[in-house]
C-alpha positions in Angstrom: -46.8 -24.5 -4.1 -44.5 -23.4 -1.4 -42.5 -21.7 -3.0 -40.3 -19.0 -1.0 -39.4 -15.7 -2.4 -35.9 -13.6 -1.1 -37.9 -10.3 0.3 -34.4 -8.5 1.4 -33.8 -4.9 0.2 -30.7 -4.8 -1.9 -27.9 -2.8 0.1 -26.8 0.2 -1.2 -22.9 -1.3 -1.0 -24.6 -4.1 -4.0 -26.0 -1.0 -6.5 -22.7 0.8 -6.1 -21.3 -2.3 -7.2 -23.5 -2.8 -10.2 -23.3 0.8 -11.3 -19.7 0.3 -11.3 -19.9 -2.5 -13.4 -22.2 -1.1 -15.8 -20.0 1.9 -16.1 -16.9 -0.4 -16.5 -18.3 -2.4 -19.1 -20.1 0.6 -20.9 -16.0 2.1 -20.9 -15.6 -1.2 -22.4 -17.7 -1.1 -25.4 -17.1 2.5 -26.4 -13.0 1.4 -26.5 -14.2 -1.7 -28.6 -16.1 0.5 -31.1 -12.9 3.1 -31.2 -10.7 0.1 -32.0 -13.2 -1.5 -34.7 -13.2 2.4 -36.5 -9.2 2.7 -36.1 -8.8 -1.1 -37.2 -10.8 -0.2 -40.7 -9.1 2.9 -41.0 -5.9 1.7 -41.0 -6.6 -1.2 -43.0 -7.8 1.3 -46.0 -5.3 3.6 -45.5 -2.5 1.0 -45.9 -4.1 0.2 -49.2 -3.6 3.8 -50.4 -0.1 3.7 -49.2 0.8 0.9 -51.4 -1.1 2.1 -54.5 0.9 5.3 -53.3 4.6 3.9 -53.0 4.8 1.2 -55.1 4.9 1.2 -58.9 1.4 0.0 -60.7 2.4 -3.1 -61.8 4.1 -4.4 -58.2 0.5 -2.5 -56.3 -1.3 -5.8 -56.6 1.4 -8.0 -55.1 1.9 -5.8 -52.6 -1.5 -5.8 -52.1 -1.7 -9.8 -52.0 1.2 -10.0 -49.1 -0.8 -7.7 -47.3 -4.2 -9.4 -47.6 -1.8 -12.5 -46.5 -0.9 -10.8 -43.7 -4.0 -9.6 -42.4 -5.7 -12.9 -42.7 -3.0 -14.8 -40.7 -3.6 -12.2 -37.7 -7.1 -12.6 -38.5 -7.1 -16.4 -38.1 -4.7 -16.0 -35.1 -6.8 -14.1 -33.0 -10.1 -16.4 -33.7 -8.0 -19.3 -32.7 -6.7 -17.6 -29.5 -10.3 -16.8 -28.9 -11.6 -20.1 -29.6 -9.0 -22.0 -27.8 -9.8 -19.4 -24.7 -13.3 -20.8 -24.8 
């Protein structure tokens, strides 16, 4: 069992390094959270706009072109992800 382990003290330029990537990517998932809570905001409150502006009976095809619409982008952006992988 000769099996050699790496001993060296890790530099000081290598934890600045890593702190700043930890504080990058922390940024990171704190913007992806704010996004996530504006995203669902905005989706309800466009539902209330159209309940709000259009007449009861035209509402729920309104509401079907919008559902349309958000499931396209939705489907868009899973493919772009996918195909990225």
């Amino acid at each position: 069992m000769s099996e050699t382990l790496d001993m060296r003290p890790e530099t000081k330029v290598e934890k600045t390094s890593d702190l700043g990537e930890n504080f990058k990517k922390g940024i990171f998932l704190i913007s992806m959270l704010l996004l996530l809570v504006a995203t669902f905001q905005l989706y309800f409150s466009i539902e209330r706009i159209i309940d709000t502006w259009f007449e009861y009976q035209y509402a729920m095809i309104f509401k079907a072109v919008y559902y349309l619409f958000v499931l396209l982008i939705s489907l868009y952006i899973i493919r772009l992800y996918i195909v990225k992988r």
